[in-house]
C-alpha positions in Angstrom: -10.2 10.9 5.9 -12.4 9.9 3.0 -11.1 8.4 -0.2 -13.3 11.4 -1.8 -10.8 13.9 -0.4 -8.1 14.5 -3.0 -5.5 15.8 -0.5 -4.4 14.1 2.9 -3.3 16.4 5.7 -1.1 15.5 8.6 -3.0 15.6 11.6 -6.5 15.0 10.5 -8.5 13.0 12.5 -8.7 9.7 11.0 -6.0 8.0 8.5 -7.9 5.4 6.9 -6.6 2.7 5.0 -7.4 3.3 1.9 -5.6 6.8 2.8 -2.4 5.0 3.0 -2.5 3.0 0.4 -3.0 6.0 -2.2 0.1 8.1 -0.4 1.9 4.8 -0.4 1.8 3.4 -4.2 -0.1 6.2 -6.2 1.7 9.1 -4.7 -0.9 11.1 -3.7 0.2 14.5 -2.1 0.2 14.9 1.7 0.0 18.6 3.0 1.9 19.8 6.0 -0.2 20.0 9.8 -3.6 20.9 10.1 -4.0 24.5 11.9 -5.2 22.7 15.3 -2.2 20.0 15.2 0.2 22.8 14.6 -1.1 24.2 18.2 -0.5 20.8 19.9 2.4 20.1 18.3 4.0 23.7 19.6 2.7 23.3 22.8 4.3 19.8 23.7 7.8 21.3 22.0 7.5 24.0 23.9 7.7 22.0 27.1 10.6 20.0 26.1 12.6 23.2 25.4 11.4 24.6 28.7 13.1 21.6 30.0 16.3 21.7 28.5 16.5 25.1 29.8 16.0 24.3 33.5 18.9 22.0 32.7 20.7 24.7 31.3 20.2 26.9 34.3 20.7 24.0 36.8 23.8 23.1 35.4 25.1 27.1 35.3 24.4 27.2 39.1 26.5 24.6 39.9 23.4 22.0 40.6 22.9 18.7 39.6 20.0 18.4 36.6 16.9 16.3 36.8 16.8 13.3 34.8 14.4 13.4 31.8 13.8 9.9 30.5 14.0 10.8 26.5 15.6 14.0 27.0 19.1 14.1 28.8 19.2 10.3 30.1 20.1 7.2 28.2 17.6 4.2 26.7 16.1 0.9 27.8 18.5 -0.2 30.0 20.6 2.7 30.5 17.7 4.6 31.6 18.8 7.1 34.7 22.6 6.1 34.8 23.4 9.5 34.7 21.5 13.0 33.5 23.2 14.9 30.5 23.9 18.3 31.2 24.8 20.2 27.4 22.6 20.6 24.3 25.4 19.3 22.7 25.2 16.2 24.9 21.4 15.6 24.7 21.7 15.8 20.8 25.0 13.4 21.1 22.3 11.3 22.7 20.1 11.4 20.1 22.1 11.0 17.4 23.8 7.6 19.7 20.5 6.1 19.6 20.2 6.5 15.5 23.9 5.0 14.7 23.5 2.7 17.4 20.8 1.0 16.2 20.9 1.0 12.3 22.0 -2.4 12.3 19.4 -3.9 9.8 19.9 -7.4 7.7 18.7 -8.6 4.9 16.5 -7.2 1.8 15.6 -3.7 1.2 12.1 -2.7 2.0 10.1 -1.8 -1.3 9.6 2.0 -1.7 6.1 1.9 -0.9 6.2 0.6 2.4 8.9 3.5 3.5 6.4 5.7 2.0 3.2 4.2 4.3 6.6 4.3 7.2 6.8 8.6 6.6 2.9 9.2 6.6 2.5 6.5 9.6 5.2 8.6 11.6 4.1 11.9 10.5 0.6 11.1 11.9 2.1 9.9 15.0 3.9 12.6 16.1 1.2 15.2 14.8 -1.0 14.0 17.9 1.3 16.4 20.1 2.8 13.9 22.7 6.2 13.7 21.5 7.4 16.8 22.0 9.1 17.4 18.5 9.1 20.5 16.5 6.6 21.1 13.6 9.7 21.3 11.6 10.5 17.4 12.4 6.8 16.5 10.8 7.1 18.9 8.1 10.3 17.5 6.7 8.9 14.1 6.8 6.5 15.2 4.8 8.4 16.8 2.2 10.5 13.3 2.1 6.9 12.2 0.7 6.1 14.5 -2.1 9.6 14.6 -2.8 9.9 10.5 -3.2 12.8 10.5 -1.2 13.2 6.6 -1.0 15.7 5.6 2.2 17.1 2.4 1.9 15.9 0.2 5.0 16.8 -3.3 5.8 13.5 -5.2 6.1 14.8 -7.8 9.3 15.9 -6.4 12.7 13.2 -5.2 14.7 11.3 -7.1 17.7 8.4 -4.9 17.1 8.6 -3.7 20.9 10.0 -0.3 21.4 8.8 0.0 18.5 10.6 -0.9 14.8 14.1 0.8 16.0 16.4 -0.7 13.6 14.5 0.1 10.7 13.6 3.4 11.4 16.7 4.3 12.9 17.9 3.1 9.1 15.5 5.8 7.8 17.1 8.2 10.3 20.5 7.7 9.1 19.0 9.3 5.8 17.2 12.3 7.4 19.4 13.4 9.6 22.5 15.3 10.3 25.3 14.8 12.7 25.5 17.6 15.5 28.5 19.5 15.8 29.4 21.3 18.9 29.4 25.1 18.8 31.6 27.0 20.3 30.1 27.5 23.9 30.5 23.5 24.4 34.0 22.1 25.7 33.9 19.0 24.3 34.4 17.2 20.8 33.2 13.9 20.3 34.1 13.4 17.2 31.0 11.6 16.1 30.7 8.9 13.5 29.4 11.0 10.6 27.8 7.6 8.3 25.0 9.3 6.2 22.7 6.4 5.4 21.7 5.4 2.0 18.7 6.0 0.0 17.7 4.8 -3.6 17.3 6.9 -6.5 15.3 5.8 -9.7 18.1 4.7 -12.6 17.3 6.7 -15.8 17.8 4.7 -19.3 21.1 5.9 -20.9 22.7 6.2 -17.2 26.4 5.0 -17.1 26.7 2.7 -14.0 29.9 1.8 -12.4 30.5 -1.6 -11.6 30.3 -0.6 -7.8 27.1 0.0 -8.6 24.4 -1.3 -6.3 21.0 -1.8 -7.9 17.5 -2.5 -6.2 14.3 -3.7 -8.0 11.2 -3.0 -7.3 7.7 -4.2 -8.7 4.6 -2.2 -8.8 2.1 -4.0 -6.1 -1.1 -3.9 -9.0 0.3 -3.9 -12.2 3.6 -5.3 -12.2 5.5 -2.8 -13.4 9.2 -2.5 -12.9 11.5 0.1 -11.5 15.1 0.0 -11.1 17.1 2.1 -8.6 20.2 2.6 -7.5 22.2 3.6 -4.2 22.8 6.6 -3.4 24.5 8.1 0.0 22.0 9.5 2.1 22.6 12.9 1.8 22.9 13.3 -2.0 18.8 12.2 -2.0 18.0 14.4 0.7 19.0 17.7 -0.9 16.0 16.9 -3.2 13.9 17.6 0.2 15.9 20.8 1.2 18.6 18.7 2.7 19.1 16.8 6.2 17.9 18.4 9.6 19.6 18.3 13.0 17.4 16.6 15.5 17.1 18.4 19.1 16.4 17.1 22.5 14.2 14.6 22.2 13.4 13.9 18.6 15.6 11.2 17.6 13.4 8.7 19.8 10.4 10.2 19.1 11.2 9.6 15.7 12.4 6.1 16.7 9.6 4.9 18.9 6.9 2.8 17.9 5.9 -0.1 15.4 5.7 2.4 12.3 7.0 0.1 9.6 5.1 -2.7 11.3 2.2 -0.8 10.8 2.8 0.5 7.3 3.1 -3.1 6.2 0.2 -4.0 7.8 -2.1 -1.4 6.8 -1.2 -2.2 3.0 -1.2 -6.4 3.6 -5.4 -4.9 4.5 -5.7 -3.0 1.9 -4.7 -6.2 -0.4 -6.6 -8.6 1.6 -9.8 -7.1 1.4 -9.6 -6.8 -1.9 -8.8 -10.5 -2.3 -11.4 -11.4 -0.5 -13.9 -9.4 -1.9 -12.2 -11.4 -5.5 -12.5 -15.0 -3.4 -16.3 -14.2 -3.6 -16.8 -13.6 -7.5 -14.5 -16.9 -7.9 -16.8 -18.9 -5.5 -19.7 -17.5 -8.1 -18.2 -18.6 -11.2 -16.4 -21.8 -9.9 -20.2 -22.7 -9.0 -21.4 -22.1 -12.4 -18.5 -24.3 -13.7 -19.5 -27.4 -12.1 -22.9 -26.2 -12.5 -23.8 -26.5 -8.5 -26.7 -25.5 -6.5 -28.2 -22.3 -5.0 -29.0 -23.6 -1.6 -26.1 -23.1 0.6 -25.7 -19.8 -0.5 -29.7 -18.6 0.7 -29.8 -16.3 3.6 -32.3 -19.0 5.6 -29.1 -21.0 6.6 -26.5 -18.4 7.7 -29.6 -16.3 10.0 -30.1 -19.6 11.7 -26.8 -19.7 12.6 -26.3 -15.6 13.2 -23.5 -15.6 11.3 -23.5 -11.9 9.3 -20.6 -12.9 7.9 -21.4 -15.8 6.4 -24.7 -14.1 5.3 -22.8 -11.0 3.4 -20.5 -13.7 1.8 -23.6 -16.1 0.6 -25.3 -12.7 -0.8 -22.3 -11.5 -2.5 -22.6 -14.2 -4.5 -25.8 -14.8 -5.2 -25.9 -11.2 -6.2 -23.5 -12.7 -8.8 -24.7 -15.7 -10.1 -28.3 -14.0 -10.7 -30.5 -14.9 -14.0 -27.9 -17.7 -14.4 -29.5 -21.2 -16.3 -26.1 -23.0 -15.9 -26.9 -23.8 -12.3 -28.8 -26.0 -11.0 -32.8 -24.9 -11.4 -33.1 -25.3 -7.8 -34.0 -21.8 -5.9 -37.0 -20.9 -3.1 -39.7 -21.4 -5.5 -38.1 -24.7 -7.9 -37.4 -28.2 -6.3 -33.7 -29.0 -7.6 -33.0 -31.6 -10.2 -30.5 -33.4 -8.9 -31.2 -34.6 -4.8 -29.6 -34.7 -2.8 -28.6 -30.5 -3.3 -24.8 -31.1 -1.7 -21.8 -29.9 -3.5 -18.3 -30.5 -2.0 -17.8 -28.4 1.3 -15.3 -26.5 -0.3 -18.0 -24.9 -2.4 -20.8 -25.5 0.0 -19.2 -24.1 3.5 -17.1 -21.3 1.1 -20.1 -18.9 3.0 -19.0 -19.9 6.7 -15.5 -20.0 6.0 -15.2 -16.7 3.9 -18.1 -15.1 6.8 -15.4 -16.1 9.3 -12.7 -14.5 7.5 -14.8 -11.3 6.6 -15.2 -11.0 10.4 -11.0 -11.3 10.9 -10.0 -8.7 8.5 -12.8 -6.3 10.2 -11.0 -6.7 13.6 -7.6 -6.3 11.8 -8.7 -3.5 10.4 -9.7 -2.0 13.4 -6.3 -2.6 15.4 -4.8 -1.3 12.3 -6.2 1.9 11.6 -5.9 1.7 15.4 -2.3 2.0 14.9 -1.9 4.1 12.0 -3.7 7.1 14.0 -1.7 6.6 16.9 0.9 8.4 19.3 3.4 5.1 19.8 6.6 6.5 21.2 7.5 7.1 24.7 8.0 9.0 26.5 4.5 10.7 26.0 3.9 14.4 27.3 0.3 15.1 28.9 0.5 18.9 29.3 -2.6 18.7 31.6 -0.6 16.8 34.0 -0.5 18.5 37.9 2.5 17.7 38.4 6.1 18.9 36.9 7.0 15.9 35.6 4.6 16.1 32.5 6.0 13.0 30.9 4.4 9.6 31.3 7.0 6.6 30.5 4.3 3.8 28.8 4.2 1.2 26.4 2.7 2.1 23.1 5.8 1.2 21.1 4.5 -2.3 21.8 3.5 -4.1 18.5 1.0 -6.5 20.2 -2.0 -5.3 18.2 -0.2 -5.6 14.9 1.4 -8.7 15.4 -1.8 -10.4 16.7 -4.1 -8.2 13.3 -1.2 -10.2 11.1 -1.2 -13.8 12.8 -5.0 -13.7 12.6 -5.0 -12.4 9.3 -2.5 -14.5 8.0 -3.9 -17.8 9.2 -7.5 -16.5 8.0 -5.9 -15.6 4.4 -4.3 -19.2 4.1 -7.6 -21.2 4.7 -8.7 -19.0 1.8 -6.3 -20.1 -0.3 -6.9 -23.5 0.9 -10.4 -23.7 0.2 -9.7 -22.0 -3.1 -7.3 -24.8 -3.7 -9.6 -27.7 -2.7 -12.1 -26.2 -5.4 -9.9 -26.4 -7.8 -9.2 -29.5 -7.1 -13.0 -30.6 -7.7 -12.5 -28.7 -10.9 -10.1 -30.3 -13.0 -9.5 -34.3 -10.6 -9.7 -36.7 -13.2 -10.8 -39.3 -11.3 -14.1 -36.7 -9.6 -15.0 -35.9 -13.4 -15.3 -39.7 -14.0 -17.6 -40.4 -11.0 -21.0 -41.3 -11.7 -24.1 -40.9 -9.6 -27.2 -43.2 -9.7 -30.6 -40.4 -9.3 -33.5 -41.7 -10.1 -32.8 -44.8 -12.0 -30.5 -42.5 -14.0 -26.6 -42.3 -14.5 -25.7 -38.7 -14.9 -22.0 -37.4 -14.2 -21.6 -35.2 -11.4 -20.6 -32.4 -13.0 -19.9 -33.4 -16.9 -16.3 -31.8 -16.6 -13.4 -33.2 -18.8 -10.7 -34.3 -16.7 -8.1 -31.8 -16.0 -11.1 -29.3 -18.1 -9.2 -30.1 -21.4 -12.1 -32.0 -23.9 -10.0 -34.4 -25.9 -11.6 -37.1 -28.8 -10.3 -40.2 -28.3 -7.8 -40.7 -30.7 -5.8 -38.1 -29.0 -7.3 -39.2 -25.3 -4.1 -38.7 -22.9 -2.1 -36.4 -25.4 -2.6 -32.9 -23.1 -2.5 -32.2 -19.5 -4.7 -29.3 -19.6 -4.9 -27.3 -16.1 -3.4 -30.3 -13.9 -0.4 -28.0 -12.9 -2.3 -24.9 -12.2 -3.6 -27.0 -8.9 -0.1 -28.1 -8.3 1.0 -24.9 -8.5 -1.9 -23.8 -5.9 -0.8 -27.0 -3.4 2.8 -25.5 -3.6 1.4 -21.8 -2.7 -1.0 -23.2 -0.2 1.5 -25.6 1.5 4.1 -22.5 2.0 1.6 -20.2 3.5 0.7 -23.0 6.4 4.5 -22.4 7.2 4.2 -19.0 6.8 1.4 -18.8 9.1 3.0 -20.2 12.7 1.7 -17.2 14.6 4.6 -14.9 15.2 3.2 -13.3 18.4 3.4 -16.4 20.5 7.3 -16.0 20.4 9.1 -13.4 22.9 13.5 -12.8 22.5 14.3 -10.9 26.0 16.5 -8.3 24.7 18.5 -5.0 25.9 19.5 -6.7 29.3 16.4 -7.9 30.3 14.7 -4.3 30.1 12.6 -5.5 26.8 11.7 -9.0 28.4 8.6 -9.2 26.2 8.7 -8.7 22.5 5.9 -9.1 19.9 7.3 -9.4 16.7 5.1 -7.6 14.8 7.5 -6.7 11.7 7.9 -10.5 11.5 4.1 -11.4 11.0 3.5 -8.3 9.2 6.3 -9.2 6.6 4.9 -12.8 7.0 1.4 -11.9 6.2 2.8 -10.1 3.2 3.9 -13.0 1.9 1.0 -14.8 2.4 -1.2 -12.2 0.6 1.2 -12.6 -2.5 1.0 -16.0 -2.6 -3.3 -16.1 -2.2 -3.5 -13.7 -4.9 -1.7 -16.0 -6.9 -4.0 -18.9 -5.9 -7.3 -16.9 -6.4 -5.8 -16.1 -10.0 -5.6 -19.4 -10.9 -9.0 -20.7 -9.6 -10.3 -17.9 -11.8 -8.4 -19.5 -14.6 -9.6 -22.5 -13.9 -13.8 -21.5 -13.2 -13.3 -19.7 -16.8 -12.5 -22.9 -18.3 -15.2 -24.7 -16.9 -18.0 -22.6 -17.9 -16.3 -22.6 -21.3 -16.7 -26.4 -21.1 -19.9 -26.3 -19.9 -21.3 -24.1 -22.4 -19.4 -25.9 -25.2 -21.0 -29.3 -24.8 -23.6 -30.1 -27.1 -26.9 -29.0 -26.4 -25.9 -26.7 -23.9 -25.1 -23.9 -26.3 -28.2 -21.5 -24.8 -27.4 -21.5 -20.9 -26.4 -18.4 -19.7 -24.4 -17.6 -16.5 -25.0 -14.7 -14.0 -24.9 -10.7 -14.7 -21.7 -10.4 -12.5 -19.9 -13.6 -13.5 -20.6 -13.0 -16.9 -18.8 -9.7 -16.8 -15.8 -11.1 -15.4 -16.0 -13.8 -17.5 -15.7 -11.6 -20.6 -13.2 -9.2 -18.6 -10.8 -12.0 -18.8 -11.4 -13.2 -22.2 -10.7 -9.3 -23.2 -7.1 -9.9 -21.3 -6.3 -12.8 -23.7 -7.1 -15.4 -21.8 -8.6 -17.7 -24.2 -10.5 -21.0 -24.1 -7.9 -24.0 -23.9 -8.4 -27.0 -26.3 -4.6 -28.0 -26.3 -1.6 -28.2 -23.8 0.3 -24.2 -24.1 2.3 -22.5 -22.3 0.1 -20.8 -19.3 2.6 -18.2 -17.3 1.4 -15.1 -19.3 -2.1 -15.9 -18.8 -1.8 -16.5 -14.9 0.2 -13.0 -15.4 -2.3 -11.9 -16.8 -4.9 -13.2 -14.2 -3.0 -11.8 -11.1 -3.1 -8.5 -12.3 -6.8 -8.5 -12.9 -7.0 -9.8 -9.3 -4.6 -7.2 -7.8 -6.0 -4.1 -10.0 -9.5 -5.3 -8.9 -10.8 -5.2 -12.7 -12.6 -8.7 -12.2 -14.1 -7.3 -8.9 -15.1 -3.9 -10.6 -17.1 -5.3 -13.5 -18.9 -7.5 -12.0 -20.1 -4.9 -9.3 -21.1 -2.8 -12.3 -23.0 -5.3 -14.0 -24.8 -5.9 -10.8 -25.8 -2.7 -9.5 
């Protein structure tokens, strides 16, 4: 769907991205199954319940039942031991599979990645292979416009057979424990643990001192919201209460990298928006060490065939257009200074940022991919000649997320490294000191102030100026290369052997999360630090008239209107980088300086 559509519908064609990321943090409604998934989703249900009555009627006739994987036989390994015979049983089974595996560690996942976890799963199982009732879809998404917040342990899953732990967490929460009627002749006496869910804490609450609280930050602007837990149940009756699951629907439900793919399709939706910040930065970092045009004209990247590169290199030109700060140098003007060469973290930013333009593109499509996909198993293919309509496969598997994050991950941290290395160039003392002989003349590279603080010379030494913002950068940098050992390349046999490959999808998924947190941070500080420079530049004497691009000039001011104000004397900076991640997060840099360009 279009992000010009102001509803989303369940069983639409096409979940984009952006489609997720507007359910998942701005709360957009979701409506209940489109009229043609309702049809697909009765007629795969309609098949399971057939089944369960040929059980039925097997078992009153004295015969032994066929096993259905899914639907009256046990999981992974314990596939075909024996074939279930009751209702009662097959939703014992079901319900097994849920308190089974709900054995999550660590941190609670932030409220909108449940939220992108409900959609994801709602889509799935709209695609009519699961065989679950409209009911099961519709009650997921009244868990969405009800903000019904499970509380799910974010470690735990190998990201083949899908995200079990975790969703089996978010299980616990939507679902009841069955209870044998009277026709049945056995009582298991089932554990009965509801789950847990948080629920926003209101000022003026009274909180007892068994009180468990969970914070949560606001992805763009930083706000704050404090919950706290709350047994399962208690937040459910907000959604019309819990629901029992039938035959079937507790591994549907269970099935699939879902929370993989929620994280993954937001950790997009925040990397291509950092990129599309990493090319305004390039722009104004240029300006502020007054660099040249050349490596950024279309010439060079179509003799390579690099689009990438090219859309990257036009990008910012589009920027830095009418600017007089840069070098004179275009198609038409020799440069000034020969030979035209900045540092390769300015001058290859094109080929590196092309290659990682093309990276997020095929994470994006493996992604969406994902998003719009039927992931549990069994599937059921109605059109199937024979009986047996269910096909046992493997699209619980989390290769292609695990493989979108590695990539992406590794493709995000050589931004921040290049971002980091320009920095560098920025505010090195020693760089800003170097002379260059051109022409029989002594000019300074770039005429920056080490560490971009002017000082006279009485006071020469006295502040540090923007030194620690690229120490700050190294440390971010240097803890994304961890970050970034490829998660996919690692495989845990589990559940006797029957999972002997793994892909570990939630693990680069929450890894490449991390990594986009951290980038954001470094791209807000190399804005902080490119600001500063054109200040500089601007300042010196002389230079008073020279103007910078249309784009960089509106994010130039955009900062400035944030508070961000020139530095002529050491300060205390957090607020402002603050203030500088939440322009890059809330695309306002990116915004303006499309707008000033069009």
């Amino acid at each position: 769907m279009s992000e010009h559509f102001s509803h989303i519908q369940v069983g639409a064609e096409h979940l984009t991205i952006a489609d997720v990321a507007r359910v998942a943090r701005d709360y957009q409604p979701v409506l209940n199954l489109t009229p043609e998934a309702l049809v697909r989703v009765n007629a795969s249900r309609a098949w399971v319940e057939q089944t369960v009555e040929q059980i039925a009627i097997a078992k009153a006739n004295g015969e032994k039942p066929s096993a259905y994987y899914g639907i009256n036989t046990g999981f992974g390994a314990l596939a075909g031991r024996s074939a279930l015979d009751s209702a009662y049983l097959t939703k014992v089974l079901g319900r097994n599979l849920i308190a089974s595996h709900s054995v999550g560690a660590g941190s609670f996942f932030d409220e909108e990645v449940i939220r992108a976890t409900l959609l994801i799963r709602a889509q799935s199982l709209s695609k009519g292979y699961s065989g679950v009732r409209p009911l099961i879809i519709e009650k997921l998404v009244t868990m969405l416009n009800e903000h019904i917040y499970p509380a799910v342990p974010e470690q735990g899953s190998l990201g083949a057979s899908g995200d079990l732990a975790p969703l089996c967490h978010l299980l616990l929460v939507m679902c009841s424990t069955p209870v044998p009627d009277a026709s049945d002749d056995i009582d298991l006496k089932l554990d009965t643990t509801d789950g847990e869910a948080f629920v926003p804490v209101t000022l003026g609450n009274t909180l007892p001192d068994s009180a468990y609280l969970h914070l949560t930050q606001a992805h763009a602007t930083g706000a704050q919201t404090l919950w706290k837990r709350v047994p399962g149940a208690q937040a459910m009756a907000q959604a019309g209460g819990k629901i029992e699951l039938l035959a079937k629907e507790a591994l549907a439900l269970s099935n699939g990298a879902t929370v993989s793919a929620a994280i993954a399709a937001l950790v997009l939706h925040d990397a291509e928006n950092l990129l599309a910040n990493a090319e305004l930065v390039v722009a104004m970092t240029l300006e502020g060490m007054r660099g040249f045009r050349d490596p950024f004209f279309p010439h060079v990247h179509r003799a390579r065939g690099h689009q990438g590169a090219e859309h990257i290199a036009a990008q910012v030109l589009r920027y830095i257009e009418g600017s007089t700060l840069l070098d004179p140098g275009d198609l038409q003007t020799n440069p000034s200074r020969v030979p035209p060469q900045d540092p390769y973290s300015v001058r290859c930013a094109p080929q590196v940022m092309g290659t990682i333009y093309d990276t997020l593109e095929m994470a994006r499509r493996w992604v969406e991919m994902e998003v719009n996909a039927a992931t549990d198993n069994p599937l059921i293919f109605l059109d199937l000649e024979r009986d047996y309509k269910t096909i046992s496969g493997g699209n619980f598997h989390g290769e292609p997320i695990a493989m979108a994050m590695d990539f992406l991950g590794i493709a995000l941290t050589e931004l921040g490294s290049i971002s980091d290395r320009r920095m560098f160039n920025l505010v090195d003392y020693n760089t800003n000191k170097t002379y260059a002989d051109m022409e029989n003349k002594t000019e300074p590279l770039h005429g920056l102030s080490g560490f971009l603080v002017d000082e006279p010379k009485i006071t020469e030494g006295l502040n540090t100026g923007l030194m620690m913002l690229q120490a700050t950068s190294a440390s971010l940098v240097s803890d994304c290369k961890a970050l970034a050992h490829p998660d996919s390349v690692d495989s845990i046999p589990s559940s006797a052997s029957q999972e002997d490959h793994v892909s570990m999808s939630l693990n680069a998924a929450r890894h490449a999360r991390e990594i986009v947190k951290n980038i954001e941070n470094v791209i807000a500080l190399e804005f902080l630090c490119a600001t500063q420079a054109i200040a500089l530049q601007r300042a010196k004497n002389g230079n008073e008239h020279l103007n910078i691009g249309k784009g960089t000039q509106a994010a130039y001011d955009c900062i400035r209107a944030a508070g961000v104000d020139m530095l002529t004397q050491d300060r205390v900076l957090y607020p402002e980088i603050r203030q500088a991640l939440h322009l890059v997060r809330s695309g306002a840099l990116v915004n303006a300086a499309r707008e000033a360009t069009e």
